[in-house]
C-alpha positions as CSV (number, residue, x, y, z in Angstrom):
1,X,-8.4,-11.8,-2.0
2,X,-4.7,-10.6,-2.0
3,X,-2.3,-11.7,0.6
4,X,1.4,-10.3,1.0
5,X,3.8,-8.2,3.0
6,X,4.9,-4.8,2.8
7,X,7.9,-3.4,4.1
8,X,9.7,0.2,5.5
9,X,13.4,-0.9,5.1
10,X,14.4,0.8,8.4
11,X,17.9,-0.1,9.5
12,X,17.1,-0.6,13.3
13,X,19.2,-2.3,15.8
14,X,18.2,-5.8,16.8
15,X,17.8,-4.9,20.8
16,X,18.4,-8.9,21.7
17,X,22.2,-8.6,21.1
18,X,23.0,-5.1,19.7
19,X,24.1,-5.2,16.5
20,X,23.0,-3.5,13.2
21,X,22.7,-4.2,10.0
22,X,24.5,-2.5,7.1
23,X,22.4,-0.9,4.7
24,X,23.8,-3.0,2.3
25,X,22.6,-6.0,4.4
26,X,19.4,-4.3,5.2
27,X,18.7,-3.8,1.1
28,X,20.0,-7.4,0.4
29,X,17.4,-9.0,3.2
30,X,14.5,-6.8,1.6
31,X,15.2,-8.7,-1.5
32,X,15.2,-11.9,0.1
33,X,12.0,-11.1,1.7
34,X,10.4,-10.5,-1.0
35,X,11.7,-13.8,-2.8
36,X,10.4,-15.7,0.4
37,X,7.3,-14.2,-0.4
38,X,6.9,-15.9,-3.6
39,X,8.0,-19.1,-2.6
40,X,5.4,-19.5,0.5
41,X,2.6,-18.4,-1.9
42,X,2.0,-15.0,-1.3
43,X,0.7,-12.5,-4.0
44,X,2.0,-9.2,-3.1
45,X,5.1,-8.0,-2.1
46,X,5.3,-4.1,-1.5
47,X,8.2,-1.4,-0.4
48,X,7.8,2.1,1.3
49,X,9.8,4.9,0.2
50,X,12.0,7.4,2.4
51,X,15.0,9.3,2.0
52,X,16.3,9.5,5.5
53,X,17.9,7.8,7.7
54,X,17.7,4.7,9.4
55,X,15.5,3.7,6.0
56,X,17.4,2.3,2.7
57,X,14.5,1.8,0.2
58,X,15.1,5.7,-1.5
59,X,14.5,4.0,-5.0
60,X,11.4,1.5,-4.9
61,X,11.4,0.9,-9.1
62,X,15.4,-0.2,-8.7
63,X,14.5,-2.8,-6.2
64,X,11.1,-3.9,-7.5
65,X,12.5,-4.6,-10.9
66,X,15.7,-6.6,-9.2
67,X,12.8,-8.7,-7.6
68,X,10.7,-8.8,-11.3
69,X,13.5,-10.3,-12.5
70,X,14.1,-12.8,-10.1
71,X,9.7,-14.1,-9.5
72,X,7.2,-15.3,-11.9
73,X,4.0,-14.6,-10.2
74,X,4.2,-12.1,-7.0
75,X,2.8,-8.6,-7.4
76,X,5.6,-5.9,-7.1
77,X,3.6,-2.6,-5.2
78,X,4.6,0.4,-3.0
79,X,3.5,0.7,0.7
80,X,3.8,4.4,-0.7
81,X,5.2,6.1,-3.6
82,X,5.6,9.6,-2.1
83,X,3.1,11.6,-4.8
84,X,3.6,14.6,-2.9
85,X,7.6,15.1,-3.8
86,X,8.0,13.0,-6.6
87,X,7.7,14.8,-10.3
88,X,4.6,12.7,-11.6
89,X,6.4,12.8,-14.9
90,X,8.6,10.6,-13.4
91,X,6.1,8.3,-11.9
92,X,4.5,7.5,-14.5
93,X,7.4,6.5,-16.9
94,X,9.4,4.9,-14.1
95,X,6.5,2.7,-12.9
96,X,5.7,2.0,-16.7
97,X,9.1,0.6,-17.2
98,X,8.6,-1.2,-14.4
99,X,5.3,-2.6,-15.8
100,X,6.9,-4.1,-18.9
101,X,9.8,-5.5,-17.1
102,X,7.5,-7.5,-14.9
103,X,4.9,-8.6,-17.5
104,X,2.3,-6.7,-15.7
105,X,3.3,-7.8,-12.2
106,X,3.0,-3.9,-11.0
107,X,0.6,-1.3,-8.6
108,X,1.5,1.4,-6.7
109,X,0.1,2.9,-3.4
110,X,-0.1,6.9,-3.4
111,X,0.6,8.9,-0.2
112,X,2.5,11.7,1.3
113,X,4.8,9.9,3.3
114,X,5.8,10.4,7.5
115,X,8.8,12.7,7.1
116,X,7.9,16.1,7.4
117,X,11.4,17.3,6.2
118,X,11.1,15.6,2.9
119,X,9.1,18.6,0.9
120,X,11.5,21.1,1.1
121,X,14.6,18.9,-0.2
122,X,12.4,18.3,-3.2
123,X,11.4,22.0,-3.1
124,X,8.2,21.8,-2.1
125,X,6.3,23.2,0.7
126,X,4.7,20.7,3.8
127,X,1.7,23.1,4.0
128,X,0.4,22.2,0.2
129,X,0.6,18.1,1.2
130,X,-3.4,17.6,0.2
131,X,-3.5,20.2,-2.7
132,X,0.1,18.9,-3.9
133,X,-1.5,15.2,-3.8
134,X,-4.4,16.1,-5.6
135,X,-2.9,17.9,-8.7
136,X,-0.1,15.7,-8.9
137,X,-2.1,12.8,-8.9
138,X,-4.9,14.1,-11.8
139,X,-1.1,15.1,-13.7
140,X,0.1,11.4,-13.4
141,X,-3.5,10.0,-13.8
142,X,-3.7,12.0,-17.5
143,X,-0.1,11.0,-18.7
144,X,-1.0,7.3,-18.8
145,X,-4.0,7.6,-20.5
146,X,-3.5,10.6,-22.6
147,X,-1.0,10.1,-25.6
148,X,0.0,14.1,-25.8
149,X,-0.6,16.1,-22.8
150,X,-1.4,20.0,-22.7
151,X,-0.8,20.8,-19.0
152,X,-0.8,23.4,-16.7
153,X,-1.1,23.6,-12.8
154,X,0.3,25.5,-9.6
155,X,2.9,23.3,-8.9
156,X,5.1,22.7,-11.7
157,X,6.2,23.9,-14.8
158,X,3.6,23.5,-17.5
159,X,3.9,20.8,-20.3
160,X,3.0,21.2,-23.4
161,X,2.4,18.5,-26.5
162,X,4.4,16.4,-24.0
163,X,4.1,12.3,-23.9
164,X,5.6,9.7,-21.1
165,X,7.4,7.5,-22.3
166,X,7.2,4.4,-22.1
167,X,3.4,4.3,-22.6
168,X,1.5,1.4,-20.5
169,X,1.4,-2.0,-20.8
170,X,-1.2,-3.1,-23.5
171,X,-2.5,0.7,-22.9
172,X,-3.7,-0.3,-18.8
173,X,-1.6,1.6,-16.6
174,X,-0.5,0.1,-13.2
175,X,-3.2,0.2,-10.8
176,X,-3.7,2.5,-8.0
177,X,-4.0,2.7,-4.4
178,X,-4.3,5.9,-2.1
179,X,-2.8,5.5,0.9
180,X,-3.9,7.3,4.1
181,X,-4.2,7.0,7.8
182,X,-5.7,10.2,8.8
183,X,-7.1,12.5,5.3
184,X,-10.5,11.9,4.1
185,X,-9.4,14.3,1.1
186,X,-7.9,11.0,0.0
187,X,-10.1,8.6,0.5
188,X,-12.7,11.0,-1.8
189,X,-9.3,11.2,-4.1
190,X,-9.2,7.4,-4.2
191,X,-13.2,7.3,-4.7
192,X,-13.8,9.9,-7.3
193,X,-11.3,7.9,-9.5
194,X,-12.5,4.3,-8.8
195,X,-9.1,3.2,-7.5
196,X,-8.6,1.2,-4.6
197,X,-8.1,3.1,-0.8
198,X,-5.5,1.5,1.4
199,X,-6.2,2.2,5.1
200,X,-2.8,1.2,6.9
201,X,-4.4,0.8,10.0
202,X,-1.2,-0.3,12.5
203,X,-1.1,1.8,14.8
204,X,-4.5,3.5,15.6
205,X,-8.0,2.1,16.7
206,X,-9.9,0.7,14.1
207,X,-12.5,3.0,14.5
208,X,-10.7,5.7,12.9
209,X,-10.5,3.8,9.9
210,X,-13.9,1.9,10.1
211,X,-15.0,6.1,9.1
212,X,-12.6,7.0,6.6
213,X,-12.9,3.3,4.7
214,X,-16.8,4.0,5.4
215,X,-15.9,7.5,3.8
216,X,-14.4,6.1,0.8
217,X,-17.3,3.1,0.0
218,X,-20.1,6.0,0.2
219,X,-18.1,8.5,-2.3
220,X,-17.3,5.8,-4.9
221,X,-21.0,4.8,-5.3
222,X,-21.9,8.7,-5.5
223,X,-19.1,8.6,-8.5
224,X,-21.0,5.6,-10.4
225,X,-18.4,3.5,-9.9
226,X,-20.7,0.4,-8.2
227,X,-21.6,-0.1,-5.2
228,X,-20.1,0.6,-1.6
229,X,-19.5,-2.9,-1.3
230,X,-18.0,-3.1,-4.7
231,X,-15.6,-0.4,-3.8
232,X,-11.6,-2.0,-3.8
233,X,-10.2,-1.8,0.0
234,X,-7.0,-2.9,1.0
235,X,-5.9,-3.0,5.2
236,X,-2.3,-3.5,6.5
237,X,-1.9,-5.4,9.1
238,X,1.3,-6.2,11.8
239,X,1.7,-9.8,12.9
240,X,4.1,-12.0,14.7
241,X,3.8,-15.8,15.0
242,X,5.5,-18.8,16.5
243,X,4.1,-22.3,16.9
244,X,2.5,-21.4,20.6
245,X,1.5,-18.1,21.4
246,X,4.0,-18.1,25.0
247,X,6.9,-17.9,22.6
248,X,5.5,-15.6,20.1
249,X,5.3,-13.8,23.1
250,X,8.0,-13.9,24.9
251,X,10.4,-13.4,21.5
252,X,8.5,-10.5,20.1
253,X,8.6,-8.4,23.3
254,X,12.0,-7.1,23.4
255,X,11.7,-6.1,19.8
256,X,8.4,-4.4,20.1
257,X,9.3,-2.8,23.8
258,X,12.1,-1.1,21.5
259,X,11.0,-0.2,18.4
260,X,11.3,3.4,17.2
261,X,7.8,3.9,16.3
262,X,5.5,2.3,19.5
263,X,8.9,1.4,22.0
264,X,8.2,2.7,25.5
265,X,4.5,3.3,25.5
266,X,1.4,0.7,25.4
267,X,2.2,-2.7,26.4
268,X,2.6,-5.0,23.7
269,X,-0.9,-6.6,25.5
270,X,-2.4,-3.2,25.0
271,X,-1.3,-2.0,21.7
272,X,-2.1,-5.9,20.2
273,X,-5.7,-5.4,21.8
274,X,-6.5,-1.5,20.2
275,X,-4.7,-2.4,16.9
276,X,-4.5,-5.3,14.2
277,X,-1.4,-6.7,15.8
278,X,-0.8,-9.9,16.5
279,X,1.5,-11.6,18.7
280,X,0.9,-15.1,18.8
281,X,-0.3,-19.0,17.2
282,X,-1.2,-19.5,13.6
283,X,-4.3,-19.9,15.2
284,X,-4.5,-16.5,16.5
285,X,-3.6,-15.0,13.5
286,X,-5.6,-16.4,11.6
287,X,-9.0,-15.2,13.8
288,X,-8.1,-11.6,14.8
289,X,-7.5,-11.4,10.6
290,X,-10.8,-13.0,9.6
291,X,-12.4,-9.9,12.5
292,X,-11.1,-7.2,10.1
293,X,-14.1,-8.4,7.7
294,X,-16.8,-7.5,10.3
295,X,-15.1,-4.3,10.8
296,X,-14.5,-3.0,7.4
297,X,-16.1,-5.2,5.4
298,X,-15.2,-7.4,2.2
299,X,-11.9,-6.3,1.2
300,X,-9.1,-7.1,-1.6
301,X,-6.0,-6.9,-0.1
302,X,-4.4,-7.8,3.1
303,X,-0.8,-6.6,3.7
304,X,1.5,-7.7,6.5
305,X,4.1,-5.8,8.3
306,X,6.7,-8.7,9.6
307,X,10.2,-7.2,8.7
308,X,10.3,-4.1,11.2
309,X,12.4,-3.2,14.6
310,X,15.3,-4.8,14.7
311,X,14.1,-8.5,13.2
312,X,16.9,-10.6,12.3
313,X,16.6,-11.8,8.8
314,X,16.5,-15.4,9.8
315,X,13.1,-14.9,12.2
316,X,11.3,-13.1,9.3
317,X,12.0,-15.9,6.8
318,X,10.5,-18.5,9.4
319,X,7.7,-16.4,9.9
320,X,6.8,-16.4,6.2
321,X,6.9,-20.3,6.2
322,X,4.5,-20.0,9.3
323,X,2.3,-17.6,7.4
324,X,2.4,-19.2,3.9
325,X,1.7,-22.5,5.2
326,X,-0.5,-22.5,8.2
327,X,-2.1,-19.0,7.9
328,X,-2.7,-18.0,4.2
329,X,-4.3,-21.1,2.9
330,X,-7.1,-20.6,5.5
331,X,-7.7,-17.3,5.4
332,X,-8.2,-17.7,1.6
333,X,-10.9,-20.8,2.4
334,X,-12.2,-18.5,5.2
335,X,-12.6,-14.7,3.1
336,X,-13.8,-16.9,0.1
337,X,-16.7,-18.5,1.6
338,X,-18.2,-15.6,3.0
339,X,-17.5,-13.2,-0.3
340,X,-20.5,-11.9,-1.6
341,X,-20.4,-12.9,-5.5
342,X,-21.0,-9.3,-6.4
343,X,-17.7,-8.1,-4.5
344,X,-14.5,-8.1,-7.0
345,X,-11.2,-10.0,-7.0
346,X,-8.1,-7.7,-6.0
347,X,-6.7,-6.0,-8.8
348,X,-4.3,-7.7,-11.6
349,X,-3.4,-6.5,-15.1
350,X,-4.9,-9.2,-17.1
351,X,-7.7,-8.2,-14.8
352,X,-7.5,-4.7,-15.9
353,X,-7.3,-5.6,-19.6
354,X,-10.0,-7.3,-20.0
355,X,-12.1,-4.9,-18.3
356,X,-10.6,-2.0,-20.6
357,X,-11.1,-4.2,-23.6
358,X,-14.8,-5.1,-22.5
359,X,-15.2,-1.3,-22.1
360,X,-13.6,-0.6,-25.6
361,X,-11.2,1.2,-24.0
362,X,-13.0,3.8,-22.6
363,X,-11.5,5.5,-19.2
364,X,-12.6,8.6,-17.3
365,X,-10.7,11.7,-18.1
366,X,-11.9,14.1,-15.0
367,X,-9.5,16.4,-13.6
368,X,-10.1,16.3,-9.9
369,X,-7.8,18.6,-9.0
370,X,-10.2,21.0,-10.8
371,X,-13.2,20.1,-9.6
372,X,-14.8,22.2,-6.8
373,X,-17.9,21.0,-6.8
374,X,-16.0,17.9,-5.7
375,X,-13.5,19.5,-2.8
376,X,-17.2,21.1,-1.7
377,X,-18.8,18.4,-1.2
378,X,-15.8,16.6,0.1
379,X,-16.0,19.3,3.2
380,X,-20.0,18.8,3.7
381,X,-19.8,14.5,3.6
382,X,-16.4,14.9,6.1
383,X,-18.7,16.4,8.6
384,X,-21.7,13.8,9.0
């Protein structure tokens, strides 16, 4: 089991005294996050992506390989890499870079982002978000494993004898998460590839996502991938924590009765009793976390949002010595114990290499942005 933090990088005022951080102080802080992140003995440390304001992290490869440089161990991911907008071209050789910077310290999570205005500065077109997912991702999926790519699709100019450069570590590319909160055309994306489906569940009920993760585990055993429960799950997760859960209380509220995203609607005692948040002890933490098991089942990754709305820098570093040393050891006693021995480790390149060398390095090379039989049976299952 995989424990870390992701982030957003918005630039939000902190609504205790006023003031806002620069971006430059904003960036700066997400680096010292993720440094924290390592020390505490966390595994994962991810970073969204958005071009807009109030958000700075526009260029998640720049930042993740400032961190690689700086951590030994920690896993350096994306809480999305927009695969929507981005040329996959570029993708795949920036996040391969990336891959041999950091030894191997690398994934990605896939999505299409939360700012509609975002397709047509990159040119594209908000309507085509599931088909522009699809094809980009079987066009980034065949450039790491294919050494000279033939290409042709409806969304960008056709490639021909063309290879991505660098090529991937020990030939394993980064692994792969699809990130969604609402598409079950990309929780059957995730499954027909047998990569990993990230359900960011923050902000809805978890019944939404108890379908589409139950969507995903059904479709990857149709693929012949293993079984549901062998299927790789990751959940994010919101939390807040002080020593007694009166203070995490009281200090949390003016932050969360302000923030941009759920400010001025359900109470905080509402919203932390429909969704994963949690507002409170160590204690507290740690049992509303274990609950996600009996909801989604045995999972791989759990990721944290603690960095959001307005947080001074100083409260989310003493929150990661809360978590790391009160919180994380027992909820990797906790998930451990009651892991089924057939139900895999998260994901890690030497991981990942062995398997490819056990396999002799044989990988799947379907197109599934070609495959109708697929999208129609996509529709029927979506239905049930």
């Amino acid at each position: 089991m995989q424990f870390g933090i992701f982030t957003v990088g918005d630039v939000t005022p902190d609504p205790t005294n006023g003031s806002t951080p620069s971006e430059h102080e904003r960036i700066k802080a997400m680096v010292a996050i993720a440094l924290k992140a390592e020390e505490v003995g966390l595994d994962v440390f991810a970073t969204g992506e958005h071009h807009n304001p109030p958000f700075v992290p526009s260029s998640p490869t720049t930042m993740l390989g400032y961190i690689a440089a700086q951590t030994k161990r920690l896993i350096l991911s994306t809480s999305t890499t927009l695969i929507t907008t981005n040329d996959p071209v570029k993708i795949a050789e920036d996040f391969a870079m990336l891959q041999h910077l950091a030894d191997g310290r690398v994934d990605l999570m896939l999505g299409r982002g939360n700012t509609g205005p975002v397709y047509p500065w990159f040119g594209q077109d908000i309507r085509q978000g599931i088909p522009l997912a699809i094809e980009n991702y079987a066009l980034l999926h065949q450039l790491w494993r294919t050494d000279v790519v033939d290409w042709e699709g409806q969304f960008r100019t056709p490639l021909q004898g063309f290879t991505s450069t660098p090529r991937p570590l020990e030939g394993v590319p980064p692994f792969v998460w699809h990130g969604s909160i609402r598409s079950p055309e990309i929780a059957e994306q995730a499954a027909y590839y047998g990569d990993g489906f990230f359900a960011n569940n923050i902000f809805w009920p978890k019944d939404h996502f108890i379908r589409l993760i139950d969507l995903y585990r059904r479709r990857f055993a149709h693929y012949g991938h293993g079984t549901p429960e062998q299927a790789i799950v990751g959940l994010g997760g919101q939390v807040f924590l002080h020593k007694n859960s009166q203070d995490a209380v009281r200090q949390f509220r003016p932050y969360f009765d302000n923030a941009p995203v759920y400010g001025h609607g359900p109470s905080l005692e509402e919203f932390t009793e429909q969704t994963p948040l949690t507002v409170g002890s160590p204690q507290e933490v740690i049992d509303k976390t274990l609950t996600f098991r009996e909801s989604f089942g045995d999972y791989q990754r759990q990721l944290f949002l603690m960095d959001h709305a307005g947080l001074p820098l100083k409260t989310v570093l003493e929150q990661l010595d809360l978590l790391g040393a009160e919180v994380i050891p027992v909820l990797r006693r906790e998930f451990a114990a009651a892991r089924p021995a057939e139900v895999p480790d998260g994901p890690t390149h030497p991981a990942l290499t062995a398997r490819a060398a056990a396999n002799n390095g044989s990988r799947p090379t379907r197109d599934f942005g070609h495959d109708t039989a697929t999208a129609e049976r996509t529709d029927a299952d979506t239905k049930r």
